[in-house]
ZARO-370675 format. One record per residue (C-alpha): residue number from 1; residue in three letters; x, y, z. Coordinates in Angstrom, 1 decimal, padded with zeros to 4 digits, m for minus. Each point is the difference from the previous one (the first is absolute). Layout:
BEGIN
@resi: NUM	resn: ala	X: X	Y: Y	Z: Z .
...
END
This chain:
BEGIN
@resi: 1	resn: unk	X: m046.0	Y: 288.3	Z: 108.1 .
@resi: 2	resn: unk	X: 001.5	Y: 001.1	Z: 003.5 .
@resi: 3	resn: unk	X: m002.8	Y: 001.9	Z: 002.3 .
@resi: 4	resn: unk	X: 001.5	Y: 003.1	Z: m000.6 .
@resi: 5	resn: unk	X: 000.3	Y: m000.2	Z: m003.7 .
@resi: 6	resn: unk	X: m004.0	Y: m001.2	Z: 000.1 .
@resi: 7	resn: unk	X: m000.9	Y: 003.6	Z: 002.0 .
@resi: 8	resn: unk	X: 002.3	Y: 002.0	Z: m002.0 .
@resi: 9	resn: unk	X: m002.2	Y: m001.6	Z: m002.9 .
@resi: 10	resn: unk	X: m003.0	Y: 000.6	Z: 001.8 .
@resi: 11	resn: unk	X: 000.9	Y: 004.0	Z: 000.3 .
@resi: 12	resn: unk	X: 000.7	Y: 000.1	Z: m003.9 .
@resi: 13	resn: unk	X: m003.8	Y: m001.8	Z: m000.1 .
@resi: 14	resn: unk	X: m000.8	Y: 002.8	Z: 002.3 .
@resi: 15	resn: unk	X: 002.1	Y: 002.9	Z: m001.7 .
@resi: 16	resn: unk	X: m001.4	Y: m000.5	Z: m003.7 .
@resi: 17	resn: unk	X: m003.6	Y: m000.6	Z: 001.5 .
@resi: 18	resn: unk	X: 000.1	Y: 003.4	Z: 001.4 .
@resi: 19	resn: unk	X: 002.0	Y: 001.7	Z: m003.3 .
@resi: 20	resn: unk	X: m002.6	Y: m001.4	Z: m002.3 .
@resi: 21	resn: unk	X: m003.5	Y: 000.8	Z: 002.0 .
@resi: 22	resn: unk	X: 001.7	Y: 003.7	Z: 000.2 .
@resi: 23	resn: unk	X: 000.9	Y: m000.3	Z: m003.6 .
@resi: 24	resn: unk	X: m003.8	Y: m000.8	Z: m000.7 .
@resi: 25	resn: unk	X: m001.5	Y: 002.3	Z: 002.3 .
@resi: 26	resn: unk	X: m001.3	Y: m001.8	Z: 002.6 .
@resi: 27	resn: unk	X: m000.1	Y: 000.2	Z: 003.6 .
@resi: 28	resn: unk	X: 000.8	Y: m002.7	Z: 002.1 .
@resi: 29	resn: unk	X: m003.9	Y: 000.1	Z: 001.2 .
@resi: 30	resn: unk	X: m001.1	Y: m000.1	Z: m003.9 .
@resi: 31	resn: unk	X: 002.0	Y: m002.8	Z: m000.9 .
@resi: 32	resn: unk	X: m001.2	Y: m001.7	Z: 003.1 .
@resi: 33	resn: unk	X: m003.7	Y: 000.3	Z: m001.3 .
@resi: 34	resn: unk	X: 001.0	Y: m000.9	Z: m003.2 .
@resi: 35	resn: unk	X: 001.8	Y: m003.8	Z: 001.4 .
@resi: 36	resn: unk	X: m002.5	Y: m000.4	Z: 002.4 .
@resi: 37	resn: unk	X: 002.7	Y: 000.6	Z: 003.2 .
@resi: 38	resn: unk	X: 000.1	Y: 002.9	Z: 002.1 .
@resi: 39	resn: unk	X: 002.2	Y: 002.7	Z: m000.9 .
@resi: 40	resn: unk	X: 002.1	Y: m000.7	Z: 003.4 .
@resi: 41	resn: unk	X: 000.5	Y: m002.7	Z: m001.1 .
@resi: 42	resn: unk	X: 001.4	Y: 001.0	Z: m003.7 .
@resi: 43	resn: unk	X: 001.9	Y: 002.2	Z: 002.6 .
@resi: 44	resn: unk	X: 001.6	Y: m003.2	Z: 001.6 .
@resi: 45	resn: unk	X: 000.8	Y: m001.6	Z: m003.4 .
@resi: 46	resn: unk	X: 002.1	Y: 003.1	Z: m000.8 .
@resi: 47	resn: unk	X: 001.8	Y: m000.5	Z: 003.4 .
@resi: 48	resn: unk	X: 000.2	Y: m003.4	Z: m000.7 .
@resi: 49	resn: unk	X: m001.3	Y: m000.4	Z: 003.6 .
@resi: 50	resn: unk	X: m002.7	Y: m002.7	Z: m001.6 .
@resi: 51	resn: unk	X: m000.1	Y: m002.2	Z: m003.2 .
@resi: 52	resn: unk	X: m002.5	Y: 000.3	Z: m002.5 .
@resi: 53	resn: unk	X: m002.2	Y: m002.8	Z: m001.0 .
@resi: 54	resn: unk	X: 000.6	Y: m001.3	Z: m003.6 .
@resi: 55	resn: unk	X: m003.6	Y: 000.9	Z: m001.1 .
@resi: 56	resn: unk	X: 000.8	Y: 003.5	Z: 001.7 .
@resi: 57	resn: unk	X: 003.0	Y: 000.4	Z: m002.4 .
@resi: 58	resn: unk	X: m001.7	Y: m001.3	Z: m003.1 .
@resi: 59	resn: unk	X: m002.3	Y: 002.8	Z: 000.7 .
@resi: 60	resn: unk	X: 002.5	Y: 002.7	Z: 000.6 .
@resi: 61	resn: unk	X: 001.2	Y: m000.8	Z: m003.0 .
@resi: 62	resn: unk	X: m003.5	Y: 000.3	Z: m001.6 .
@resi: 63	resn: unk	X: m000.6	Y: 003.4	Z: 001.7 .
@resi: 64	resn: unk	X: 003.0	Y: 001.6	Z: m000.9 .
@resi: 65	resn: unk	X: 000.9	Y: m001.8	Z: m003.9 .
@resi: 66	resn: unk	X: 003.1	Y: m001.3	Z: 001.2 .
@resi: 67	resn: unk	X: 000.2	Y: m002.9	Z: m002.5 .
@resi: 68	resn: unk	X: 000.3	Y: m003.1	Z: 002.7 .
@resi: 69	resn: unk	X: 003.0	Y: 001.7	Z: 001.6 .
@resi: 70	resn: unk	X: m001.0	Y: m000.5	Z: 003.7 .
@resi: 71	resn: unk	X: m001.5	Y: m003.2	Z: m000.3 .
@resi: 72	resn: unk	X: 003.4	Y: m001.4	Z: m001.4 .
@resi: 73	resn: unk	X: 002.1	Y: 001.7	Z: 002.5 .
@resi: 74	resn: unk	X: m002.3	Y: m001.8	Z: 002.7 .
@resi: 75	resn: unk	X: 000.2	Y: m003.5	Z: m001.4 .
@resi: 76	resn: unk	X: 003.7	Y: 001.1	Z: m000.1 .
@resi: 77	resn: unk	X: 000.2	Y: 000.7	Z: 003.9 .
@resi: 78	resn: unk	X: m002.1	Y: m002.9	Z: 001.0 .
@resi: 79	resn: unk	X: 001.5	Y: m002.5	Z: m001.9 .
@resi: 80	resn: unk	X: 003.7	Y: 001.1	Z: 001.9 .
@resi: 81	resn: unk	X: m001.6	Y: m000.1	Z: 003.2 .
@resi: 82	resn: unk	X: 000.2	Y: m003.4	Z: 002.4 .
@resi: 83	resn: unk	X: m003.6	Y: m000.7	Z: 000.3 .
@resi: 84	resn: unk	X: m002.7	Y: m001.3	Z: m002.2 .
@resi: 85	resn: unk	X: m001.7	Y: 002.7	Z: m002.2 .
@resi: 86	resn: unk	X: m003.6	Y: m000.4	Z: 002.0 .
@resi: 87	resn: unk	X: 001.8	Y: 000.5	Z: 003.6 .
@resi: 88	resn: unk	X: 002.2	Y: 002.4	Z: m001.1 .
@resi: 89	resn: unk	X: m002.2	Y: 003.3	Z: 000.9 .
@resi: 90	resn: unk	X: m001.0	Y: m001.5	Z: 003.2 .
@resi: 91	resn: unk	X: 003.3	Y: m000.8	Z: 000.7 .
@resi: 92	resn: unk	X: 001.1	Y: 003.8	Z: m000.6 .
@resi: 93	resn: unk	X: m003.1	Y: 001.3	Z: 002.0 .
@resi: 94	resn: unk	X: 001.3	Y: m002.4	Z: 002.8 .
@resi: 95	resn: unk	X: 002.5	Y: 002.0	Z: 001.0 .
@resi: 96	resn: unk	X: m001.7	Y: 003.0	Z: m000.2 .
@resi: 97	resn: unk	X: m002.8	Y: m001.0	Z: 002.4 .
@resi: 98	resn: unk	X: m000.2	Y: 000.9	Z: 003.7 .
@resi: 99	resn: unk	X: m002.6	Y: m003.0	Z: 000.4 .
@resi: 100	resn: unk	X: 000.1	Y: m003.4	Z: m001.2 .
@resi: 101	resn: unk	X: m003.1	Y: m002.3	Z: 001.0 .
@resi: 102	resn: unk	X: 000.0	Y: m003.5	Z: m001.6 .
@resi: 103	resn: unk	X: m002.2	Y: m002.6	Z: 000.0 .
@resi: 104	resn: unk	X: 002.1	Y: m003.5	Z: m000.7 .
@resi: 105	resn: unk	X: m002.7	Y: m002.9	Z: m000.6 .
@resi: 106	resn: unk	X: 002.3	Y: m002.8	Z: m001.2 .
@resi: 107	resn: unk	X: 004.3	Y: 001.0	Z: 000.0 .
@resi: 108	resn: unk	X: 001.9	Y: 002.4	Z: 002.3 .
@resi: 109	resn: unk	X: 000.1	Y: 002.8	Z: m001.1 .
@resi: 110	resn: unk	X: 003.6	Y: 001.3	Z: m002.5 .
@resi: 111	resn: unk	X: 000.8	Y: 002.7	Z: 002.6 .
@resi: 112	resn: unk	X: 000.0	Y: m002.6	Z: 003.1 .
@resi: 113	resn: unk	X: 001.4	Y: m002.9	Z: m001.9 .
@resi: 114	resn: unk	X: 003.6	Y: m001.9	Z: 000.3 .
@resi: 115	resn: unk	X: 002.5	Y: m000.4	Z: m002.5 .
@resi: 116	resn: unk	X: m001.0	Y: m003.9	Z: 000.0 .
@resi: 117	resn: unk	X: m003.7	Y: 000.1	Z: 000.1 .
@resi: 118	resn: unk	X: 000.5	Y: 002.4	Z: m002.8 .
@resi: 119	resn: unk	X: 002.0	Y: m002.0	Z: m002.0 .
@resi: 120	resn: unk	X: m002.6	Y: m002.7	Z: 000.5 .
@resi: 121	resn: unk	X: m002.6	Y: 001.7	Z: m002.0 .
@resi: 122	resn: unk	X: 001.7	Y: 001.3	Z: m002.4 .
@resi: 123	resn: unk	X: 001.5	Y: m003.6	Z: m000.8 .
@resi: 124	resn: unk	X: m003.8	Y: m001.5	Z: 000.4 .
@resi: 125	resn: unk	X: m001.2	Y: 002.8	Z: m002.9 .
@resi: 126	resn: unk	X: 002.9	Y: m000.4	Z: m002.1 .
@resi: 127	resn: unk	X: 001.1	Y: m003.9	Z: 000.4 .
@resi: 128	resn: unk	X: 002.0	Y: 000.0	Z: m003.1 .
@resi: 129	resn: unk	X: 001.9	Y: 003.7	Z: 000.4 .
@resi: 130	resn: unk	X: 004.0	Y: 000.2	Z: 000.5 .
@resi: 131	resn: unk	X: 001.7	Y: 000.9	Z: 003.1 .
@resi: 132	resn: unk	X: 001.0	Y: 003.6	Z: m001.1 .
@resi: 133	resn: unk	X: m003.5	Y: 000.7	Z: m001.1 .
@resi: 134	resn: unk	X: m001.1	Y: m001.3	Z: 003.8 .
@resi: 135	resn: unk	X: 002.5	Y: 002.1	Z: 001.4 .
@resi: 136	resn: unk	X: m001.4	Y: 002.9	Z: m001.8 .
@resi: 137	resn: unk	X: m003.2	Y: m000.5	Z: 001.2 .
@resi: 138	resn: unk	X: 001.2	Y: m000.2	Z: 003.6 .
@resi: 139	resn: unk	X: 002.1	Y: 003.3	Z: 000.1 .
@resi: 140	resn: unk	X: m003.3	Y: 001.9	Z: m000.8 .
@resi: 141	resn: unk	X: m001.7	Y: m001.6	Z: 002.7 .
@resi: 142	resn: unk	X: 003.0	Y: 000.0	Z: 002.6 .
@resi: 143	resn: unk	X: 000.2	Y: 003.7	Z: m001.4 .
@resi: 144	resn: unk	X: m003.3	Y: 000.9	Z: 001.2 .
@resi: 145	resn: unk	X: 000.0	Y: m001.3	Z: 003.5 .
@resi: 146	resn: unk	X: 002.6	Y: 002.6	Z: 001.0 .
@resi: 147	resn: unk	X: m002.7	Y: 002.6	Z: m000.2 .
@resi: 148	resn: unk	X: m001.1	Y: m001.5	Z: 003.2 .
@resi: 149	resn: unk	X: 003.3	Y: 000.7	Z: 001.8 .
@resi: 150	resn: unk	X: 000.1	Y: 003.8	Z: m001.1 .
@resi: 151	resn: unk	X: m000.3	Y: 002.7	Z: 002.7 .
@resi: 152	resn: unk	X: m002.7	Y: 001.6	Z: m002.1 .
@resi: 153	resn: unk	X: m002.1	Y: m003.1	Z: m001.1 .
@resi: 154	resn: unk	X: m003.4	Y: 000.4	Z: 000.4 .
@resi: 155	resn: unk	X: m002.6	Y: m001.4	Z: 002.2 .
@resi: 156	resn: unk	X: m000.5	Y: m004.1	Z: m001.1 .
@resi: 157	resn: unk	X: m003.4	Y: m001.8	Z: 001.2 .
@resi: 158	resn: unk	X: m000.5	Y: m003.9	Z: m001.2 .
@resi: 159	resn: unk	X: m002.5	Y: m002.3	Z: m000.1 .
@resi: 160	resn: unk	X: 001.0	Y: m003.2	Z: m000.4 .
@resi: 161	resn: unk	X: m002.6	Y: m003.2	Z: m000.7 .
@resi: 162	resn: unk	X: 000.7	Y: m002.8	Z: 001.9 .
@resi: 163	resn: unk	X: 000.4	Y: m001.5	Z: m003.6 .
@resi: 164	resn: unk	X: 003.3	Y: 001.6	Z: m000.1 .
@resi: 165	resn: unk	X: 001.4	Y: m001.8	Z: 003.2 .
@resi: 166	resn: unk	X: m000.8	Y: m003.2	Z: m000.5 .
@resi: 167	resn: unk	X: 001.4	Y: m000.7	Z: m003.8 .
@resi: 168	resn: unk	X: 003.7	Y: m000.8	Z: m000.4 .
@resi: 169	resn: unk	X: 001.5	Y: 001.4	Z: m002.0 .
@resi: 170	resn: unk	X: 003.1	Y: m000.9	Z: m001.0 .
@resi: 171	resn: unk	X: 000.0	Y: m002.4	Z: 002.9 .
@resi: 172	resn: unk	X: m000.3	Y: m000.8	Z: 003.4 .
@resi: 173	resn: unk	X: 003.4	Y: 002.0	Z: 000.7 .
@resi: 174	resn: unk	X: m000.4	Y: 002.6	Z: m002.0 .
@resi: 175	resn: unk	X: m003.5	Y: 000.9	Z: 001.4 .
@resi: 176	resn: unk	X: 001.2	Y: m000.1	Z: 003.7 .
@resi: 177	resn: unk	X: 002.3	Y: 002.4	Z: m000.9 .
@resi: 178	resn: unk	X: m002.4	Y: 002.4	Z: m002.0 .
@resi: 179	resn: unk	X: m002.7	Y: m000.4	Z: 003.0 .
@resi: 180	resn: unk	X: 003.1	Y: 000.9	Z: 002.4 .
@resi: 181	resn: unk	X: 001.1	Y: 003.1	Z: m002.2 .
@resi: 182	resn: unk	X: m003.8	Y: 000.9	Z: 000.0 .
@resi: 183	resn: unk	X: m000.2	Y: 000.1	Z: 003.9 .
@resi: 184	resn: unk	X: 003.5	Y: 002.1	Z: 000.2 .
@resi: 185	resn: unk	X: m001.4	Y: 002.7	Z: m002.4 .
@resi: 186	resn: unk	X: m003.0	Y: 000.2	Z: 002.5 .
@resi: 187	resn: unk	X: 002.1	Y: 000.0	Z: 003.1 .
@resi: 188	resn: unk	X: 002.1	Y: 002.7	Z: m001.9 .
@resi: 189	resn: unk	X: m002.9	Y: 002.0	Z: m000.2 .
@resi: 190	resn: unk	X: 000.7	Y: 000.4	Z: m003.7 .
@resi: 191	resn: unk	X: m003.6	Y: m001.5	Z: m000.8 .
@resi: 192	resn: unk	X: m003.6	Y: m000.4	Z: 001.7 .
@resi: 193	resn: unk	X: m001.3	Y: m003.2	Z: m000.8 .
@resi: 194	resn: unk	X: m003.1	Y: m002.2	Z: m000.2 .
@resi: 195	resn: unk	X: m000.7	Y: m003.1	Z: m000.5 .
@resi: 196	resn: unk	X: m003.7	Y: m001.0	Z: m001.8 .
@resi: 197	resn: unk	X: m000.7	Y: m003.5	Z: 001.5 .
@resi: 198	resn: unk	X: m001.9	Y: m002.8	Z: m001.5 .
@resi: 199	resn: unk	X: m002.8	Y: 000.1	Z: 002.9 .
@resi: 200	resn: unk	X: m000.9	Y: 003.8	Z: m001.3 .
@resi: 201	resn: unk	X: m001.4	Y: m002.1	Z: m003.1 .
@resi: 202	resn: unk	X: m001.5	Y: 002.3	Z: m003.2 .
@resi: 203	resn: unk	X: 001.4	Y: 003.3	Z: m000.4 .
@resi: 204	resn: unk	X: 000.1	Y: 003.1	Z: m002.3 .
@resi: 205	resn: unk	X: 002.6	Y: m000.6	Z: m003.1 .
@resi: 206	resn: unk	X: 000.5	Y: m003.4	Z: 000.8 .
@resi: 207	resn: unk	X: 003.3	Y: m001.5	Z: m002.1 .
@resi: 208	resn: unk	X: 000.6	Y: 003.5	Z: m001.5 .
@resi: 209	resn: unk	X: 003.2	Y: 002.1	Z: 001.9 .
@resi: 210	resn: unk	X: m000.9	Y: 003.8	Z: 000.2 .
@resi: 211	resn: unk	X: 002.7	Y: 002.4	Z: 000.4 .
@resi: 212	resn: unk	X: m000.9	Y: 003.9	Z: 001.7 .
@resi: 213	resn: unk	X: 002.3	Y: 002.8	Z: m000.8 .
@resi: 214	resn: unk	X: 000.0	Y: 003.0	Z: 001.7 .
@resi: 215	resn: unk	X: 002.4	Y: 002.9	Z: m000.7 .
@resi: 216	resn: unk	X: 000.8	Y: 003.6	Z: 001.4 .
@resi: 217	resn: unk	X: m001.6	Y: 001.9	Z: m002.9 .
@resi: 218	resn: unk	X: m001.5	Y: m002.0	Z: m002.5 .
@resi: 219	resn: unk	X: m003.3	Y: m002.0	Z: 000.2 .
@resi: 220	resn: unk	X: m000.2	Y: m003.7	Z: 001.2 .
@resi: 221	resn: unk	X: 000.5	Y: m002.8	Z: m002.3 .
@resi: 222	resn: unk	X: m001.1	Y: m003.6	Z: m000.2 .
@resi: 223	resn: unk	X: 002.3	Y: m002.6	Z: m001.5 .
@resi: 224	resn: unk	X: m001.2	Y: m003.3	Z: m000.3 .
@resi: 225	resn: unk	X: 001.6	Y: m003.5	Z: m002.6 .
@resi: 226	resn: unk	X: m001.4	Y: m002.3	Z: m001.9 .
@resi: 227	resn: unk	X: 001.7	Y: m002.9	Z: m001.8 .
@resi: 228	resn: unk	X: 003.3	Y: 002.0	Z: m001.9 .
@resi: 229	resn: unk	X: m002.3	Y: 003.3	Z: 000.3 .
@resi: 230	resn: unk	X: m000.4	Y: 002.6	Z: 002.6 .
@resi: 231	resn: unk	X: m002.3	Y: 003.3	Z: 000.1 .
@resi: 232	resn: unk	X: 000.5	Y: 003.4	Z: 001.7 .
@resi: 233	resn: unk	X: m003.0	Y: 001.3	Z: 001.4 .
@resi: 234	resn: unk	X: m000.8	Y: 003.7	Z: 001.1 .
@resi: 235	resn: unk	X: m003.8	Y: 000.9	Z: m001.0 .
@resi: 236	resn: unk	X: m000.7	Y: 001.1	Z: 003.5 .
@resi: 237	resn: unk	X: m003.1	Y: m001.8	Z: 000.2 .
@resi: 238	resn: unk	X: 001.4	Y: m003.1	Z: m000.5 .
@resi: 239	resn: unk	X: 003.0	Y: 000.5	Z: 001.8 .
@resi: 240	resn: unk	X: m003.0	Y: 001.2	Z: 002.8 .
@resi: 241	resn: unk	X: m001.5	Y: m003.9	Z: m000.6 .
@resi: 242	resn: unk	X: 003.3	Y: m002.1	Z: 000.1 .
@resi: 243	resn: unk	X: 000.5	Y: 001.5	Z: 003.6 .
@resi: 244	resn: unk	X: m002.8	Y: m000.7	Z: 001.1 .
@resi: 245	resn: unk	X: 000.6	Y: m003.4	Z: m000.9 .
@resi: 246	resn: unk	X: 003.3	Y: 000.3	Z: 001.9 .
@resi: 247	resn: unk	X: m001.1	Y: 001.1	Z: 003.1 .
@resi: 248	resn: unk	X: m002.2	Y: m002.6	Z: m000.3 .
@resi: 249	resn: unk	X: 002.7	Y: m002.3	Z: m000.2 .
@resi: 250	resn: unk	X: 002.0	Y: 001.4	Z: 002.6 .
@resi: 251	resn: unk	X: m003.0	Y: m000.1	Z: 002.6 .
@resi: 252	resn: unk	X: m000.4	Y: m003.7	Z: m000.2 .
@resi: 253	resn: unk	X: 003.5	Y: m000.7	Z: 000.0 .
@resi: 254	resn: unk	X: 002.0	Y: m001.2	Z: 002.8 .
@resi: 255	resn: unk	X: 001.4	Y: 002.7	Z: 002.9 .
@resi: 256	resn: unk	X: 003.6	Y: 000.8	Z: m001.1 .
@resi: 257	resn: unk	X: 001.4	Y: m001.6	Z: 003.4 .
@resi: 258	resn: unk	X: m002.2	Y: m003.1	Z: m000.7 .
@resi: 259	resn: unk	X: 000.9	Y: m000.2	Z: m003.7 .
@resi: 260	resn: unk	X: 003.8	Y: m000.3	Z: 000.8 .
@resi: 261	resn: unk	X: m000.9	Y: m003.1	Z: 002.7 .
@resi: 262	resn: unk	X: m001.0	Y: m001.3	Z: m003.1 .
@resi: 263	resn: unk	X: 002.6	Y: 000.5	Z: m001.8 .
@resi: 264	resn: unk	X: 002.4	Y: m000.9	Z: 002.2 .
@resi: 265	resn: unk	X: m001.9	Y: m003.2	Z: 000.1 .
@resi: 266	resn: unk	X: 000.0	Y: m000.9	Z: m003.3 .
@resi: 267	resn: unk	X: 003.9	Y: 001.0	Z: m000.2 .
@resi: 268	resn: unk	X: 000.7	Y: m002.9	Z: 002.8 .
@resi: 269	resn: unk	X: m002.9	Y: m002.4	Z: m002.0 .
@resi: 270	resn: unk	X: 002.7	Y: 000.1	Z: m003.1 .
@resi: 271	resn: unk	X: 002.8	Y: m000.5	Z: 002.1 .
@resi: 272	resn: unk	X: m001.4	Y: m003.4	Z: 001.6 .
@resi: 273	resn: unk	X: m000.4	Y: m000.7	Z: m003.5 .
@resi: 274	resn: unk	X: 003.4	Y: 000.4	Z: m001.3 .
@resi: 275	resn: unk	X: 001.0	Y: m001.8	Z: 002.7 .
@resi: 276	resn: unk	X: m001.5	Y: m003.0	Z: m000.7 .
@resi: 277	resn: unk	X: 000.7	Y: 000.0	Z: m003.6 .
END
């Protein structure tokens, strides 16, 4: 399903979730309480400005005896859509956000990464898939880094750990060139970016990537993965927490001028490397 096809979808979602809470009677507000959202929120579903949950449909449906109808139009829409069904919401809230702060602990990151270090993961979690399905995959992820090159793409802060500099993925070559893209992103201005080094030792969320959303006029939200799972976050007080624990991270990391000398460093490291090979 073409983009446009998947938002004009998206605003029939919208469209018969506002014609049936009329229908019943309630106010956006009411069926809000009633989902456990806000009611801007149910507001934002109608616009199809923001994607509901699938536990947030199931209970629309629940609330207003709609006989499973919303839950199977949403396993319709995400099934058509080009990411995985856990990183599809945060994939949709990623381009409605005006802040993006990511914590990376062990890979780059899919917004900074190249077409080849891409295709190198996906290859090492699907060793036996066909080309086309690879391909797939990759014009998702190739799809996504254009949000960095948009006039109106919103502020991007990374911390990198160390971690991520130093294993090669896909290669000696191949991780030159990511580390090189990296530093040209930087020198673009089109991210700030840290590096975590090994000398800062134990720190808050250690292995586990975190993932702050901010938006113009919606609350913040956490995203963070797990093996083939993923959780949005917005119960303020732990979104409060997981901040916390970023800042953290960003105070011990590396100055941005100083984390790009290491980069740059580690770029040239893999080049003497594929030299000698």
């Amino acid at each position: 399903m073409a983009n446009g096809s998947r938002q004009a979808a998206w605003e029939f979602f919208g469209a018969e979730l506002k014609r049936r809470r009329e229908d019943a009677g309630f106010t956006q507000v009411e069926l809000g309480a009633r989902v456990f959202v806000s009611g801007g929120y149910i507001g934002q579903f109608e616009q199809a400005i923001r994607k509901p949950q699938l536990d947030v449909a199931q209970r629309i449906d629940a609330s207003l005896q709609t006989d499973g109808f919303f839950e199977r139009l949403w396993r319709k829409l995400i099934k058509d859509q080009p990411y995985t069904e856990y990183f599809a919401h945060a994939a949709e809230l990623e381009r409605l956000a005006t802040e993006i702060c990511e914590y990376a602990p062990a890979v780059v990151p899919g917004l900074l990464q190249t077409r080849e270090y891409a295709r190198a993961m996906f290859l090492a979690g699907n060793p036996l898939a066909t080309d086309e399905y690879i391909e797939e995959l990759l014009k998702g992820r190739m799809d996504r880094t254009r949000l960095l090159r948009d006039a109106t793409r919103p502020v991007y802060w990374v911390v990198l750990h160390e971690a991520v500099l130093r294993v090669a993925v896909g290669g000696a070559a191949t991780m030159a060139h990511q580390l090189d893209h990296i530093a040209a992103m930087t020198g673009e201005r089109k991210v700030l970016l840290q590096v975590l080094p090994f000398s800062a030792g134990a720190h808050p969320a250690m292995g586990k990537m975190m993932w702050l959303l901010e938006f113009e006029d919606s609350p913040p939200t956490v995203y963070t993965e797990a093996v083939l799972s993923g959780n949005l976050l917005d119960e303020p007080a732990l979104v409060k927490r997981i901040r916390a624990s970023y800042d953290h991270i960003r105070a011990a990391a590396l100055s941005p001028e100083a984390s790009l000398a290491l980069i740059e460093s580690a770029a040239e490291e893999f080049r003497r490397c594929e030299g000698m090979s």
